[in-house]
C-alpha positions, 0 to 999 in steps of 0.5 A, spaced: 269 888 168 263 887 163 258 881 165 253 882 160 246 878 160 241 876 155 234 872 156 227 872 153 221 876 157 221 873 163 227 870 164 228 874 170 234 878 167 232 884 171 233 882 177 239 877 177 243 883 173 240 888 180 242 883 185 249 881 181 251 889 180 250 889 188 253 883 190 259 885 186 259 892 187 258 893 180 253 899 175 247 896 173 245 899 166 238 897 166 237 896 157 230 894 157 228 900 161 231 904 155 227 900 150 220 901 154 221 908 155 222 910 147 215 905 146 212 909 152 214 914 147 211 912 141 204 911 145 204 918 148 205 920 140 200 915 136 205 912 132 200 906 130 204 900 127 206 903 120 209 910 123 214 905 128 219 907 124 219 914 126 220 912 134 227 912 132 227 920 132 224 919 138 230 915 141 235 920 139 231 926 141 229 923 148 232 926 155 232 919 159 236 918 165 236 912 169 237 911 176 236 907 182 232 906 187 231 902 194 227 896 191 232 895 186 228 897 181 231 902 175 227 909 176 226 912 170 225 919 168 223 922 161 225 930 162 223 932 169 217 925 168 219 919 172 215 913 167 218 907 172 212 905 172 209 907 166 214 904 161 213 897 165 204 898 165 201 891 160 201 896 153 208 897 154 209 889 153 205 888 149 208 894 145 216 893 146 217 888 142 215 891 135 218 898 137 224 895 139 225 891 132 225 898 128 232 898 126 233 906 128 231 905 135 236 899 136 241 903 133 240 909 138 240 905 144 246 901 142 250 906 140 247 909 149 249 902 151 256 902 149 258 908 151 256 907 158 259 899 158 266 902 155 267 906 162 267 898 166 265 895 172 258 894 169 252 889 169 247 890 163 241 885 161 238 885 154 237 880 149 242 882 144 247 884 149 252 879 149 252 878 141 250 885 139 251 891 143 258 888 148 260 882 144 267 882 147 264 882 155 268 878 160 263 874 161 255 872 158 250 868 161 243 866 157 237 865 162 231 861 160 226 858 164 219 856 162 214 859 158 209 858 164 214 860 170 216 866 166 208 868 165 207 867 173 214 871 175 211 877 170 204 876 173 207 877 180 210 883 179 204 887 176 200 885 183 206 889 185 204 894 181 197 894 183 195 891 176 191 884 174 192 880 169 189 873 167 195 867 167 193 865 160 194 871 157 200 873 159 202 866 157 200 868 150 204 874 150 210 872 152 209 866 146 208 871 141 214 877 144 219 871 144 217 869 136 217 877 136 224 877 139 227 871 136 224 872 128 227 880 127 232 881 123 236 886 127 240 883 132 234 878 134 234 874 140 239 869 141 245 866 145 252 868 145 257 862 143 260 863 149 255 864 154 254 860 159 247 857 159 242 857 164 236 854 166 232 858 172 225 854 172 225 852 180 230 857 181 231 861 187 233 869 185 239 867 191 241 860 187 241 864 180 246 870 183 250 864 186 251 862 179 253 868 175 257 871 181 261 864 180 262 865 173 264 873 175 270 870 180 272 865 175 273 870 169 276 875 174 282 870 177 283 868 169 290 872 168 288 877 161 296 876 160 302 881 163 301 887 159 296 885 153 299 887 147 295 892 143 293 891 135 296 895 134 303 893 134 307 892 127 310 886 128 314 880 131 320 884 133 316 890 137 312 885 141 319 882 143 322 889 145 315 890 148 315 884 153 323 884 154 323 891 156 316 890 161 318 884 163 325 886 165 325 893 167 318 894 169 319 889 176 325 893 178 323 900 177 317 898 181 322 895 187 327 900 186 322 906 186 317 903 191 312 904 186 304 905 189 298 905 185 291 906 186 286 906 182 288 902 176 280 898 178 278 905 173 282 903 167 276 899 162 279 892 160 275 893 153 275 898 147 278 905 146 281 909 152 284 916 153 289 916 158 290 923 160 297 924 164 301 929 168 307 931 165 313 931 170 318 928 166 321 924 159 320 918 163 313 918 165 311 914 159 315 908 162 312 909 170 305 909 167 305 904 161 309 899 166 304 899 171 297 899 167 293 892 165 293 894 158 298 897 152 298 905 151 300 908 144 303 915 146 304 921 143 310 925 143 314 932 141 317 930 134 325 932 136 325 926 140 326 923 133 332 926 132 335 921 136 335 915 132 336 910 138 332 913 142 326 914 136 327 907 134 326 904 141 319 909 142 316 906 136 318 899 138 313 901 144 307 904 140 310 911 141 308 915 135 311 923 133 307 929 133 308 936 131 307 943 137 304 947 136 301 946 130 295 942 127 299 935 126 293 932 122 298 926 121 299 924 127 291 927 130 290 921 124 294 916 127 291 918 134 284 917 131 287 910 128 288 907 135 282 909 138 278 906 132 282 899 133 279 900 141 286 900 143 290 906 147 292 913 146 296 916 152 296 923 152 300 929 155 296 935 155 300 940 158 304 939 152 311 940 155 315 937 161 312 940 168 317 940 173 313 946 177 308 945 183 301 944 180 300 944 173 301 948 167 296 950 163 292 945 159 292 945 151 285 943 148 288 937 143 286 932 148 278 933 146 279 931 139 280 924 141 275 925 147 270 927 143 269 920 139 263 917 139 265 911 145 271 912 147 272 913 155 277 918 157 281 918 164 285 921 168 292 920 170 297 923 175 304 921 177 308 923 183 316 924 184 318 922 177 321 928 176 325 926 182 328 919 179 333 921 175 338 927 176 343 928 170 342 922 168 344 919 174 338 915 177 335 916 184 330 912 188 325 916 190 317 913 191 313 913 186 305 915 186 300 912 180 293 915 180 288 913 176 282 917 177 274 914 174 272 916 167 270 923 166 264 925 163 263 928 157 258 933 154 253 932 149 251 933 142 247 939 145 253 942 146 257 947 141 262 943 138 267 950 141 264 949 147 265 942 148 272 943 147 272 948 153 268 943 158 273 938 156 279 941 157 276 943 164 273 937 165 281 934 165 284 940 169 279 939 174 280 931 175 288 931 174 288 937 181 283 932 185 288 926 183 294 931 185 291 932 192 290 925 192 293 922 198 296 915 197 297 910 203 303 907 204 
């Protein structure tokens, strides 16, 4: 789940996002903290108002790191500098709204926030995240309170910091950074169509978390749909074999098969996803695409397709062919042309079906995809597949599904033939920890 929420300076959305992630059990992706370590940035580097521009250069380049503390404050770190209290000091907010306004520097960091909400199970908190940055987050709330409540709240939190600053002046500056906020061209301040509204004036922190917690839980209990169908799908007849096939046979594989699952939580509900799987045998694409909230396109070896009832049925569910052992640049593009739709693509990197203990040796192809800017990649196992059908012949045997946590993955520092490297063994890595897994039953 996505809970993203927006509201003016002041508005309190720092630490409703804070408690709301701890309440949840949720990550906290503190935006704001992003935005005001570039500014401290542009300040340490006298950019003056017409150099502002040249702070996005110092988004891109900038070694941040956000981490939490006890006091649920985020620390932040510029290299091996921690700025926590830095970036929050009075010239920082007097600062912020300009250099966050610059084009370049919204473009850096949107581009950050995104690939940190894509793995899911997040809380972040901005004024254009529910339009902007997350447009598609299973729930928004706008925040508001009053001018004079939202500068007592901001002086309250500088004497914390040891710092004094008169009530009028911070009225006066939190006026001109809303006009600031609001009248930008680039995702300028305002609230979602869909967000909820509300009012935090007379509010206690306690009766606010209530609040977005309840919305949380709602949209939570909303059902997304038995297996969503992805975009991708090509028409009425593939969506009818789809739902008939999962409808009918997925309930009773699982009977039969006393299927577990653990892990599904890691699967992100939004954008595009790579799903990276053991291959035990031809039906594992079943076992796994039956069992996951979301609709998986799938690549598979190209002599499947000399079968032509066989061939029909896997495009039917979303499957398309690939050329081994060569670079097959149609299906790579194919491959690309889901992900960019946000959608998933279901990969086997071991090439072949494994009947063998452990795992076979990986191919480098998965890091094609996993390699794009935005698209969270997670690893999956399944165990006793290889033992559900003998010659044709079902047997009954348990079945384990395990989705691990998406992985990380290295950066643009990184030679692109490097990066490869450390995918493949980021992969392999994850899929023997999942295999060593036990499952409770």
């Amino acid at each position: 789940m996505i809970i993203a929420i927006d509201g003016p300076a002041g508005s309190g959305k720092s630490t409703i996002a804070r408690e709301v992630a701890k309440r949840l059990g949720m990550r906290y992706l503190d935006t704001g903290a992003m935005y005001r370590a570039v500014t401290l940035l542009a300040l340490d580097a006298g950019l003056g108002p017409g150099r502002l521009a040249d702070s996005a250069e110092l988004a891109a380049k900038m070694a941040l790191r956000l981490e939490a503390r006890p006091d649920g404050l985020t620390r932040v770190f510029l290299g091996g500098r921690e700025v926590s209290d830095d970036i929050r000091g009075p010239m920082v907010s007097e600062n912020v709204s300009a250099v966050s306004a610059q084009p370049g520097v919204r473009a850096v960091l949107t581009r950050r926030q995104r690939e940190e909400a894509r793995k899911g199970n997040v809380v972040l908190e901005g004024r254009d995240v529910g339009t902007v940055v997350v447009p598609d987050a299973e729930v928004k709330v706008f925040l508001t309170a009053s001018v004079e409540e939202r500068a007592r709240r901001r002086q309250a939190q500088l004497q914390e910091q040891g710092i004094t600053q008169s009530l009028e002046e911070l009225v006066s500056n939190i006026e001109s950074r809303d006009a600031l906020d609001s009248g930008r061209e680039v995702a300028p301040l305002r609230r979602a169509a869909e967000a909820i509204e509300i009012d935090t004036t007379g509010m206690s922190i306690a009766e606010v978390v209530e609040a977005v917690c309840a919305l949380a839980q709602k949209a939570q209990d909303e059902p997304l749909g038995k297996w969503p169908l992805s975009r991708m799908q090509r028409g009425p007849l593939d969506t009818l074999v789809y739902r008939m096939a999962y409808f009918t046979l997925g309930p009773l594989w699982r009977f039969c098969y006393r299927i577990k699952v653990k892990g599904v939580e890691n699967f992100p509900l939004r954008g595009p996803v790579v799903v990276a799987c053991n291959h035990k045998a031809m039906t594992d694409p079943f076992f796994l695409g039956s069992n996951m909230p979301r609709m998986i396109h799938y690549m598979a070896k190209s002599e499947l397709w000399k079968f032509r009832i066989l061939a029909w049925a896997m495009e039917r569910f979303g499957t398309f062919s690939v050329n081994r052992g060569e670079v097959d640049r149609d299906a790579v593009r194919k491959g690309l042309e889901i992900l960019e739709a946000g959608e998933v693509l279901g990969v086997f990197p071991e090439g072949h079906v494994n009947t063998g203990e452990g795992l076979a040796e990986l191919r480098g192809g998965v890091s094609l995809f996993s390699l794009r800017e935005g698209v969270v990649t997670i690893p999956a196992v399944m165990r006793g597949t290889d033992l559900a059908f003998k010659h044709g012949i079902p047997h009954f045997p348990k079945i384990d599904i395990l989705v691990g946590p998406p992985l990380e993955m290295p950066g643009p520092e990184v030679t692109r033939s490097e990066r490869g490297r450390i995918v493949t063994e980021s992969v392999r890595g994850a899929l023997e920890t999942l295999l060593a897994t036990p499952v409770d039953r």
